[in-house]
C-alpha positions as CSV (number, residue, x, y, z in Angstrom):
1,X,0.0,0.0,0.0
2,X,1.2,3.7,-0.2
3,X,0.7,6.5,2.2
4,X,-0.1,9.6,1.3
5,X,2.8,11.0,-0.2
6,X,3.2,8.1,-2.5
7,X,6.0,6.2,-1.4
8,X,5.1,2.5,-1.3
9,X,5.2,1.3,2.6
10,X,5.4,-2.3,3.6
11,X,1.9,-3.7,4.7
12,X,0.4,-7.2,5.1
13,X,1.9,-9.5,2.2
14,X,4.0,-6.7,0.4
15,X,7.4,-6.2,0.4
16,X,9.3,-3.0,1.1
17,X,10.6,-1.3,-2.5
18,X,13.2,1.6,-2.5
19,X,12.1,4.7,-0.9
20,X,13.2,7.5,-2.8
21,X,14.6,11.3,-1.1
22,X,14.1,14.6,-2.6
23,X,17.6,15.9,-2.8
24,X,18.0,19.2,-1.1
25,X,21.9,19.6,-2.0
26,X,25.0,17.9,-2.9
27,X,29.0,18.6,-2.5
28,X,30.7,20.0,-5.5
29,X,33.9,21.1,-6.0
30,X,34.6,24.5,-6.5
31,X,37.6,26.6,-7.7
32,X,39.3,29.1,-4.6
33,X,39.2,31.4,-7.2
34,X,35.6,31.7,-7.9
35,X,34.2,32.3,-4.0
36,X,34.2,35.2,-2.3
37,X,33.5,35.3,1.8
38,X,30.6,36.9,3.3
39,X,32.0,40.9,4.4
40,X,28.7,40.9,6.9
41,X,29.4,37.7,8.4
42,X,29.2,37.9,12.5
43,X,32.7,36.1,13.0
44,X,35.5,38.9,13.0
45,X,38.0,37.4,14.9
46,X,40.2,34.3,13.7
47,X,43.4,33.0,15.6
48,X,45.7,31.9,13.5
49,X,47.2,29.4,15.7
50,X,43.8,27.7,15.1
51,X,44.2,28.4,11.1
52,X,47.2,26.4,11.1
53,X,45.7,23.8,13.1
54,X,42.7,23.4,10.9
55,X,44.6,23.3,7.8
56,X,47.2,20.6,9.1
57,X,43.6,18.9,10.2
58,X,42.6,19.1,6.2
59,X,45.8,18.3,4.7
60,X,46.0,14.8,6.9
61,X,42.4,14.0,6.8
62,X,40.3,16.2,3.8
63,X,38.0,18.5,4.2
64,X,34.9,16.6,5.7
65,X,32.7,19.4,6.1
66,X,31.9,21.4,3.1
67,X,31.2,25.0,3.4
68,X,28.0,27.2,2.0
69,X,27.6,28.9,-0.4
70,X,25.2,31.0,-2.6
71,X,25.0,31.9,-6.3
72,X,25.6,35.2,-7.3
73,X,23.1,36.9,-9.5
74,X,25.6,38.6,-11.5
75,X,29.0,37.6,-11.2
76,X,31.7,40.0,-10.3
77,X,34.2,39.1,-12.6
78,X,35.7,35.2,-11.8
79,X,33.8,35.3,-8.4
80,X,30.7,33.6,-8.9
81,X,29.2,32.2,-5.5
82,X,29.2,34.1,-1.9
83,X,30.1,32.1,1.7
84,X,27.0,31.7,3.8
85,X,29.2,29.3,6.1
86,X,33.1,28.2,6.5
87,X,35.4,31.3,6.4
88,X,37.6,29.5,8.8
89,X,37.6,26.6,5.8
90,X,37.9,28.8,3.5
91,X,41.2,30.4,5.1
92,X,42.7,27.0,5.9
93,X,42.7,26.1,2.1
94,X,44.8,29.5,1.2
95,X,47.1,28.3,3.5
96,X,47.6,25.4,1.5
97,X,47.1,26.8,-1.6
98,X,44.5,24.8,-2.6
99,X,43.2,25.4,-5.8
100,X,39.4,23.7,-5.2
101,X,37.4,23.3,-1.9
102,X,34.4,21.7,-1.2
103,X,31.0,23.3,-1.3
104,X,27.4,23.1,-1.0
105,X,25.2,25.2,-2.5
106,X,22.6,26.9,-0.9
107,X,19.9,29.3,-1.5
108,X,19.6,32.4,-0.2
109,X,16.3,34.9,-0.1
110,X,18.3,37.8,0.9
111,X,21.0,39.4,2.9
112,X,19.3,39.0,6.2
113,X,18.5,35.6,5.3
114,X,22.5,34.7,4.7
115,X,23.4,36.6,8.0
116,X,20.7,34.9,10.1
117,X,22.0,31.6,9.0
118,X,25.8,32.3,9.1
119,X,24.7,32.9,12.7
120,X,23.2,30.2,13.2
121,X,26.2,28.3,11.8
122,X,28.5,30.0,14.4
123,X,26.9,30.5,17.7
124,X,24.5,27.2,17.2
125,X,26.6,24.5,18.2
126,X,27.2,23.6,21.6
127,X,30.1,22.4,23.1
128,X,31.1,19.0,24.1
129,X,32.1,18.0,27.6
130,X,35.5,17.7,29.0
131,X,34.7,13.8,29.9
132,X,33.2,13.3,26.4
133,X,36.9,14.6,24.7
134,X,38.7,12.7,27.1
135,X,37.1,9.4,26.5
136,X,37.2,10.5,22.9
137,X,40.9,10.4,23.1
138,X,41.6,7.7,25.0
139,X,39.4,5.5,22.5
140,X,41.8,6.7,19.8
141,X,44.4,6.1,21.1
142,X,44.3,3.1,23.0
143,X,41.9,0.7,20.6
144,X,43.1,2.1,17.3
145,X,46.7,3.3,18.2
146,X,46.9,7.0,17.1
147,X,49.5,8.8,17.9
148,X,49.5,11.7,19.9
149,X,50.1,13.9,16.5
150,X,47.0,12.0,14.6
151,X,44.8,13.0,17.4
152,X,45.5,16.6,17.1
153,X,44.6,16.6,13.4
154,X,41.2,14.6,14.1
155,X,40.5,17.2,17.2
156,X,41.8,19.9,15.2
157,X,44.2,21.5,18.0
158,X,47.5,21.3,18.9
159,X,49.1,18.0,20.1
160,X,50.1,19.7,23.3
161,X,46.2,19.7,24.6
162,X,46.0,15.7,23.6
163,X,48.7,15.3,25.5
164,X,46.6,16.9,28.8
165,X,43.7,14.6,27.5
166,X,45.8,11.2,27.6
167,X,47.2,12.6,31.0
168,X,43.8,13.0,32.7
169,X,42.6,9.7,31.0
170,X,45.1,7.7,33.2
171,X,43.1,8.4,35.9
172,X,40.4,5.4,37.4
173,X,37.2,5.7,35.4
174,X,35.2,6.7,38.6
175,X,37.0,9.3,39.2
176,X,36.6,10.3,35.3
177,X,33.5,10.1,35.6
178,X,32.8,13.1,38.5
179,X,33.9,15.6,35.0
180,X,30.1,15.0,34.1
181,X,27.9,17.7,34.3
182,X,25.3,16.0,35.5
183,X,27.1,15.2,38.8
184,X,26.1,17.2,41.7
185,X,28.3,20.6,41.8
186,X,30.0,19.1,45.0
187,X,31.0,16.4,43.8
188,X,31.9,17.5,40.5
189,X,35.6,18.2,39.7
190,X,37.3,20.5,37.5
191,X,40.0,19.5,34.5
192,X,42.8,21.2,36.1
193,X,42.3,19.1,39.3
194,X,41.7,16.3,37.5
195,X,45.1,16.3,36.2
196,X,47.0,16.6,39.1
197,X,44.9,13.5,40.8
198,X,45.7,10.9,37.4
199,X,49.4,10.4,38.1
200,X,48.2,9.3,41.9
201,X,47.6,5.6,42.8
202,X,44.1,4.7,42.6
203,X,43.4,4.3,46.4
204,X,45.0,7.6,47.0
205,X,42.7,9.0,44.1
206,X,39.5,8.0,45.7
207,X,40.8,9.3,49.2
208,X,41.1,12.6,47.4
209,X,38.8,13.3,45.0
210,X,36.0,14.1,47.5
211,X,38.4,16.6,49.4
212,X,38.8,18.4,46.3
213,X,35.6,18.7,44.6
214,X,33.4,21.4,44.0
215,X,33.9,25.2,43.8
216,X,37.1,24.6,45.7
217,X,40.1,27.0,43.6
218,X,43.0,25.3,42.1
219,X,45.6,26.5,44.1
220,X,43.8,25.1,47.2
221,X,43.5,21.9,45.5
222,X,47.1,21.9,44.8
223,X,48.1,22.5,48.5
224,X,45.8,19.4,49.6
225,X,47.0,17.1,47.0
226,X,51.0,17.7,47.3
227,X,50.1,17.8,51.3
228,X,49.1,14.7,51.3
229,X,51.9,12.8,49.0
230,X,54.4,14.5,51.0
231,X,53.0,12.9,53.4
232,X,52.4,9.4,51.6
233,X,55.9,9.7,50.6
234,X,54.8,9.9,47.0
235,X,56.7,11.7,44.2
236,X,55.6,13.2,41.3
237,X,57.1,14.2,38.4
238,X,61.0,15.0,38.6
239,X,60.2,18.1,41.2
240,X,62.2,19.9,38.7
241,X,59.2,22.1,38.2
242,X,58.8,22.6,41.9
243,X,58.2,26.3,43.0
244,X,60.9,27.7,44.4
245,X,60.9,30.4,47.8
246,X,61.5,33.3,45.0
247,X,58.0,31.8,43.6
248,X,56.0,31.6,47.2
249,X,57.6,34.9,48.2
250,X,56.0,36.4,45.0
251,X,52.7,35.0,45.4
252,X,52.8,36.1,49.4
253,X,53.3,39.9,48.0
254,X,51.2,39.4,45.3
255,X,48.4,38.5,47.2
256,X,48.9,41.2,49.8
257,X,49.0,44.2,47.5
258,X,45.9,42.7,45.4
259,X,43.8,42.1,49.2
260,X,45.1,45.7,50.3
261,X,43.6,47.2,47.1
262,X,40.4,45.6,46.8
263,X,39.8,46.2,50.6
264,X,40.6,49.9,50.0
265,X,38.0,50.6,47.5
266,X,35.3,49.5,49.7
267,X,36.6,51.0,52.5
268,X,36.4,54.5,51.0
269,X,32.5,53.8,50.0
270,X,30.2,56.1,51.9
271,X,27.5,55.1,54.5
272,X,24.4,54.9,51.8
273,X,26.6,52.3,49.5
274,X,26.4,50.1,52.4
275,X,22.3,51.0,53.4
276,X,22.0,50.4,49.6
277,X,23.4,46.7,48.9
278,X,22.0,45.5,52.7
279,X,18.7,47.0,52.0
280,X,17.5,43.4,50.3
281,X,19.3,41.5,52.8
282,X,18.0,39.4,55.4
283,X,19.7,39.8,58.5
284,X,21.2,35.9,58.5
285,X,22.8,37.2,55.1
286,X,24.4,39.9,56.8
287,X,25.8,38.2,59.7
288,X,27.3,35.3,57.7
289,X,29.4,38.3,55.7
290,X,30.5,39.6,58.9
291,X,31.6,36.4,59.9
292,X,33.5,35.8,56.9
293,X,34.9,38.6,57.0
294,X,36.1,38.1,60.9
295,X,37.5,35.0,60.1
296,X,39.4,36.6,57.4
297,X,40.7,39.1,59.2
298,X,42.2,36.2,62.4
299,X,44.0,34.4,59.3
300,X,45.2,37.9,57.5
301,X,46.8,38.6,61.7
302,X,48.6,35.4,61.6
303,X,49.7,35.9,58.3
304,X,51.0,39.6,59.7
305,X,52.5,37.5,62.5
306,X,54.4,35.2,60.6
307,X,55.9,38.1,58.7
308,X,56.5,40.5,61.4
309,X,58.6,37.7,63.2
310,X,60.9,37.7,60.1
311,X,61.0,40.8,59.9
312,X,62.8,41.6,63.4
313,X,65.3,39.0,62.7
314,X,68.5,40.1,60.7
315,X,68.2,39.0,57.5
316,X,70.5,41.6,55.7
317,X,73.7,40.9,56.8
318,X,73.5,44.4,58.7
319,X,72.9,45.5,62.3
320,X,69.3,43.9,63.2
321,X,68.6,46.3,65.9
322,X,69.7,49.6,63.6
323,X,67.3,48.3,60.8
324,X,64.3,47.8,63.7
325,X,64.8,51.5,64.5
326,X,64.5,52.5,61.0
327,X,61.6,50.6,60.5
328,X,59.5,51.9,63.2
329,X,60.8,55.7,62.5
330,X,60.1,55.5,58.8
331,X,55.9,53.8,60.0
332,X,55.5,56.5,62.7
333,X,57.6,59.8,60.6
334,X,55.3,61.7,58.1
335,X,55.5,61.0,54.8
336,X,57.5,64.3,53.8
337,X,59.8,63.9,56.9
338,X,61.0,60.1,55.7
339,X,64.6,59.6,55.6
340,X,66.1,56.8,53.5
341,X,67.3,53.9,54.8
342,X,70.7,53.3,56.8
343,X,73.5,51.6,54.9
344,X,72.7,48.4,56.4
345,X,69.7,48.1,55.3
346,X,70.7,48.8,51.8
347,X,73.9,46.8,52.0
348,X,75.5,49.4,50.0
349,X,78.8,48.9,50.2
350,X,81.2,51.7,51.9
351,X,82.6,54.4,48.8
352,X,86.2,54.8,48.0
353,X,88.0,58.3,49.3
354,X,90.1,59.3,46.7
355,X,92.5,61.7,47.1
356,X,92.0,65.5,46.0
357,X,95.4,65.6,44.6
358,X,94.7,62.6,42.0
359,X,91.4,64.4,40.8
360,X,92.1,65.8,37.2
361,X,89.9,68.9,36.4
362,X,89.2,70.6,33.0
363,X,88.8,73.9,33.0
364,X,86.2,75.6,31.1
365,X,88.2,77.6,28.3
366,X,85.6,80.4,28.0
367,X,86.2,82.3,30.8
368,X,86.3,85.9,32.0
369,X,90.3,86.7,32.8
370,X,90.0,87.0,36.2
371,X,88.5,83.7,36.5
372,X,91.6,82.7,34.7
373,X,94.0,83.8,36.5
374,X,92.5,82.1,39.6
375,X,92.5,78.8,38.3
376,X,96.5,79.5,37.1
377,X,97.1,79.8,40.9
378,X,95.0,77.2,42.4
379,X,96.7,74.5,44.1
380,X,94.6,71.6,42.1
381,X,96.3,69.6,39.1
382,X,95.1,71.3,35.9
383,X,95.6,69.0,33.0
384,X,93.3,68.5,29.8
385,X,92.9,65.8,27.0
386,X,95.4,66.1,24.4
387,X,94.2,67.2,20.8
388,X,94.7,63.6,19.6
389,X,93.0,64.9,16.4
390,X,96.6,66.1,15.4
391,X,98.4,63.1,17.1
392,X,99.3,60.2,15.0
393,X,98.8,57.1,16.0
394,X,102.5,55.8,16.9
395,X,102.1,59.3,18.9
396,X,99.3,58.5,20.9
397,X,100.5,55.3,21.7
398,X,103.7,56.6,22.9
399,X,101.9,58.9,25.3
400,X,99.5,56.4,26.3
401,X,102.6,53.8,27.0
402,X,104.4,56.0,29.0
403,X,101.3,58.2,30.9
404,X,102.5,61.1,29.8
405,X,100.5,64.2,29.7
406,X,100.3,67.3,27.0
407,X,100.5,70.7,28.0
408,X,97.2,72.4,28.3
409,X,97.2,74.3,24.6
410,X,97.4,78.0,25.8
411,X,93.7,79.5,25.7
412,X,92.4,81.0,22.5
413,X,92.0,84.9,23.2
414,X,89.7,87.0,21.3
415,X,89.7,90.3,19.8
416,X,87.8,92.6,21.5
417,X,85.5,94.5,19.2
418,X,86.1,98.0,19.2
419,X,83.7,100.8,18.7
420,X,83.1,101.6,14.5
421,X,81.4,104.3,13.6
422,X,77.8,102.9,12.0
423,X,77.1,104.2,8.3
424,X,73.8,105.9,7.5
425,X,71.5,103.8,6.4
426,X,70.2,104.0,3.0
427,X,66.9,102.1,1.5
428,X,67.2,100.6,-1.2
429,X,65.0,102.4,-4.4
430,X,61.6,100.8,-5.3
431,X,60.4,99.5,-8.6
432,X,58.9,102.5,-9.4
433,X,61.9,104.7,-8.5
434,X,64.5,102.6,-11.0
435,X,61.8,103.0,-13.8
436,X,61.3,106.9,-13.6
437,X,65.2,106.9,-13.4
438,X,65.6,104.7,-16.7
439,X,62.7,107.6,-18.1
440,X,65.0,110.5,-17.1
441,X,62.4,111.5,-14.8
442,X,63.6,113.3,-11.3
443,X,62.3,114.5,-7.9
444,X,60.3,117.0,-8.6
445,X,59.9,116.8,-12.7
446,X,55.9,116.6,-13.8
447,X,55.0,113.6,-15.8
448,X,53.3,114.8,-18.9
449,X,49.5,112.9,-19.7
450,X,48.0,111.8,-22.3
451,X,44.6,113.4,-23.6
452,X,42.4,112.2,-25.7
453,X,39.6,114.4,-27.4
């Protein structure tokens, strides 16, 4: 029997016959030359660490999806179709200087109609899961034996991010499986963490995993995890990547100056800021800030105390007791009455005296004579570079061998000007002037004029 479109269906007795498609499209190869992309397209921003990615991707496995494209009405030239979809394709084939691509062709009602789908096409797909690429992966590369590099080209990345994925795939499958997002929040872990628990035995994983789930940040994670194999006696890695005091000591600062700003903006915010954002607050709400914030303060103290106790001990190789003083001078002093630290604290070290009579000074030559003549008579060593413009070079060696020094050339003296008489001054004749003089005309002589009856 048939329904109502036509197709024959099986029914009772019959057999099923080919069902037959309308065709809406099909992949055809295109010349490079003859597309264009789309100017209005929403996508504005490609990295091209990602480019070269892609196009290693379509030189080892093909291009498997083909881009979209629409006929132009009237060609421009040897462009004949427009992108609806693919730019990033499209730029991943002039980077391999292909000559053809593959394309489907599409049709288009208009330009809203071909930026309404290339949005679609961009913002309309949604991500896959860090557990779903991670399985991924390790399927690939344990059951069919790709290598690291093959992986990349199939996930279209770089082969350092495989890597991470076979890293966190080591880890025991329960404990893979708590990067699902449809585990409870609290027991859900993050990638990052996830990493540093897969090189850990399994017991040890389990024993973990629950103390380092959740919201809980990385860093804290990290300070549980190497807690407890420093404990266990467990090490991972070489340790040559180990952070070193320079490293703590940075994040300790780091960590003060960013607390000591952010608590400084609110602490300038007037009464009414505060009315404003408690005004929808229950009072519990409040309370449990205030809280927080107490026991924030009792761990910033101990951190102040753990400092401060370093901080009276004598660390710079000076006097203790003299750096002490400073300190507490340079806390209580104003700001404009600050002195700079002793030497001790700076640990500069003590500067050379040098005797006056081995300074060498050089004179200014331009001087008034009696400025001269007391430099002539002063008891310092006057000596000056020697012209070595007009030195040759055995000459200057000579002198350089032996330390010898030139006379001071003798200093140029100047004419003084003496008063000359100025001339009168005379301007010089105009245009006019030089042609009445050429005419024979004179002060004084009347021009005859023309008249015409």
């Amino acid at each position: 029997m048939s329904n109502k479109t036509g197709t024959t269906v099986p029914g009772n007795g019959e057999t099923a016959t080919e069902e037959k498609y309308e065709v809406v499209s099909e992949n055809i190869r295109l010349p490079l030359a003859e597309v264009r992309m789309f100017e209005g397209q929403p996508r504005k921003f490609f990295d091209q660490a990602a480019l070269r990615d892609l196009a290693a991707s379509i030189r080892a496995r093909g291009q498997t999806t083909p881009i979209r494209v629409m006929r132009l009405e009237k060609p421009v030239g040897k462009i004949k179709s427009e992108a609806v979809d693919g730019q990033r394709r499209y730029m991943a084939h002039e980077l391999l200087k292909s000559t053809h691509l593959v394309a489907t062709i599409v049709k288009v009602r208009d330009k809203k109609d071909q930026f309404i789908q290339s949005c679609i096409a961009n913002f309309g797909q949604y991500p896959h899961t860090m557990l779903e690429k991670v399985l991924a992966a390790k399927r690939l590369h344990e059951e069919y034996k790709q290598k690291p590099s093959d992986i990349a080209t199939v996930f279209v990345c770089n082969v350092g991010y495989i890597y991470s994925l076979l890293k966190a795939g080591e880890a025991d499958i329960a404990i893979l499986e708590r990067l699902d997002p449809k585990r409870p929040e609290n027991e859900r872990l993050t990638f990052p963490v996830l990493l540093m628990l897969a090189p850990l035995p399994r017991d040890m994983q389990h024993k973990l995993a629950p103390q380092v789930a959740g919201t809980i940040p990385v860093y804290k994670a990290r300070d549980i995890i190497h807690t407890a194999t420093k404990a266990a006696g467990i090490q991972i890695g070489s340790g040559q990547n180990a952070r070193t005091p320079r490293c703590d000591w940075n994040m300790v600062t780091g960590f003060v100056r960013r607390t000591s700003e952010q608590a400084g903006i609110f602490a300038k915010k007037p009464d009414e800021y505060f009315d404003a954002i408690c005004a929808s607050r229950t009072k519990g709400e409040v309370d449990r800030v205030v809280i927080e914030l107490e026991q924030g303060i009792q761990r910033l103290q101990s951190l102040k105390a753990a400092l401060k106790k370093r901080a009276t001990e004598n660390r710079t190789g000076g006097n203790g007791a003299t750096n002490n003083a400073w300190l507490l001078e340079h806390k209580s002093a104003p700001a404009a009455e600050r002195r700079a630290p002793p030497p001790e604290t700076r640990n500069i070290p003590p500067v050379a005296v040098i005797p006056t009579e081995a300074i060498e000074t050089r004179v200014v030559l331009k001087q008034p004579e009696k400025v001269r003549a007391d430099v002539q008579t002063s008891t310092v060593q006057q000596s000056a570079k020697p012209e070595r413009k007009h030195l040759t070079h055995k000459q200057r060696m000579a002198m350089e061998k032996s330390g010898g020094l030139l006379k001071k050339p003798a200093p140029r003296e100047f004419p003084v000007p003496v008063d000359v008489p100025l001339l009168p001054f005379v301007a010089a004749p105009t245009a006019t002037e030089l042609r009445d003089k050429k005419r024979g005309y004179t002060a004084g002589t009347k021009i005859p004029t023309m008249h015409v009856d």
